[in-house]
Structure formats: structure tokens, C-alpha cells
N, C-alpha and C positions, 0 to 999 in steps of 0.2 A: 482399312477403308479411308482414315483419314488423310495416310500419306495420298492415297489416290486422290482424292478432293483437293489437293493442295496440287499434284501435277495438273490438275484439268483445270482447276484455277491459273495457274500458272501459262497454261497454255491459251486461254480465253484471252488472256492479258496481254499476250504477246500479240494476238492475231487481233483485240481491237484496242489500241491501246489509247482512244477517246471516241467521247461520240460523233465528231464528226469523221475520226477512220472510221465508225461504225457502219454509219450513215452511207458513206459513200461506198463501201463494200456492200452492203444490202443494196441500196440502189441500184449499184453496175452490177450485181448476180441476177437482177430481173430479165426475164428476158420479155421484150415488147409484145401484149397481148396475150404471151402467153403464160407470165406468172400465177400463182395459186392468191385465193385471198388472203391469207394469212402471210405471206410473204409479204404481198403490197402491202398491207396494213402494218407488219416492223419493221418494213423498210419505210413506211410515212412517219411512225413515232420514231426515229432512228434521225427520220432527216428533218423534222419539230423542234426536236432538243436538240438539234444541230443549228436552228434557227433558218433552215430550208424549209418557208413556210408555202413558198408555193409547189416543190415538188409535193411536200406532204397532202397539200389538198388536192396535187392529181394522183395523188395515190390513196389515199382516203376514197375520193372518188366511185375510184374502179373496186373497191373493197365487196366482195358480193355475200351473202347468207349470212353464216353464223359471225362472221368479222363485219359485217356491213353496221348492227346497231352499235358498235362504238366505233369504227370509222364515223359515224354520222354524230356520234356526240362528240366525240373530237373534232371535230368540221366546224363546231360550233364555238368553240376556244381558240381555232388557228390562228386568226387577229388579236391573241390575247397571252404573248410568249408567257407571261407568268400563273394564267389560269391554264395552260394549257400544261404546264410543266406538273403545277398541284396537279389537276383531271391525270394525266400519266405518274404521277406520285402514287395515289389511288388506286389505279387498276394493278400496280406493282404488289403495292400492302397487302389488297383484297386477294391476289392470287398468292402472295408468301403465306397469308394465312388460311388459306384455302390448304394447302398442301402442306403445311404443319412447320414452315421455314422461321417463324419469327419474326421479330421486325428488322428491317433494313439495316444492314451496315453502318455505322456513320461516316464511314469513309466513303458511300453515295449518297452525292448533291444532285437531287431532281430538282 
């Protein structure tokens, strides 16, 4: 099981090898109008921490239901690169420990 984690890690890293390759792979797979909320919403924090602070707010935006209340509190940090990076520091922590992961890597700088 571990070697498997190590190839899909490996292969994660190949296919984004920063956030702004992140950013702009999430963005360009949207397609206009008809992407899913949860898409908009990691392609907005994708292109946030990429410092694409206004695609992020049109994609926060369109964020609908269950992605809508933290698309709408990140909306509120987007003029704010470094409270905005802590707020998605946050939502990262809250879910690794939600699901029993631990804490962050050190080798990830939010």
C-alpha cells in the first residue's frame, strides 16, 4: 500500500508540479457555464494561491450550495493574499483532520 502512495504521489507531482501549473490546469478544464461547484470553487483556491485574485473572485462567485458558504468566506480574504492563504491553510488542516491525515507536510508552504 505504501509503495502505491508513493506512485500516485509521484504522479500528482508530475501532473502539477506548482500552483500556478495548478491553477491554470483547473481553470482551463472548466468548461463556461457548465462546470460543477466544487470545481469552480478548487479551481478559485488554485488560482488565489496563485495570486489570480480576480479569476478567483469570478469563480467564488459562481460557487453554488454546499461550496457556496466558503466560496463566500473566502471572497472576503481575496484583497488579502496573506489572510487568504492562512483561511485556505485552515480549510486544508480542518479536512486532514477530519479524515485522520495528520498535520501538513512541511515540505507545504500555504
Amino acid at each position: 500500500m505504501a509503495k502505491k502512495a508513493v506512485e500516485i504521489d509521484r504522479v500528482h507531482r508530475s501532473m502539477f508540479p506548482s500552483v500556478q501549473a495548478t491553477a491554470t490546469i483547473l481553470v482551463n478544464e472548466l468548461q463556461p457555464g457548465a462546470y460543477g461547484e466544487w470545481a469552480a470553487f478548487h479551481a478559485g483556491v488554485a488560482a488565489g494561491l496563485a495570486g489570480d485574485f480576480e479569476t478567483a473572485r469570478q469563480l467564488f462567485e459562481s460557487a453554488q450550495r454546499h461550496a457556496a458558504s466558503q466560496a463566500q468566506l473566502l471572497l472576503g480574504y481575496i484583497d488579502d493574499p496573506i489572510a487568504f492563504r492562512s483561511r485556505v491553510r485552515g480549510f486544508i488542516v480542518a479536512e486532514r483532520a477530519y479524515y485522520g491525515l495528520g498535520a501538513l507536510p512541511a515540505a507545504i508552504a500555504i
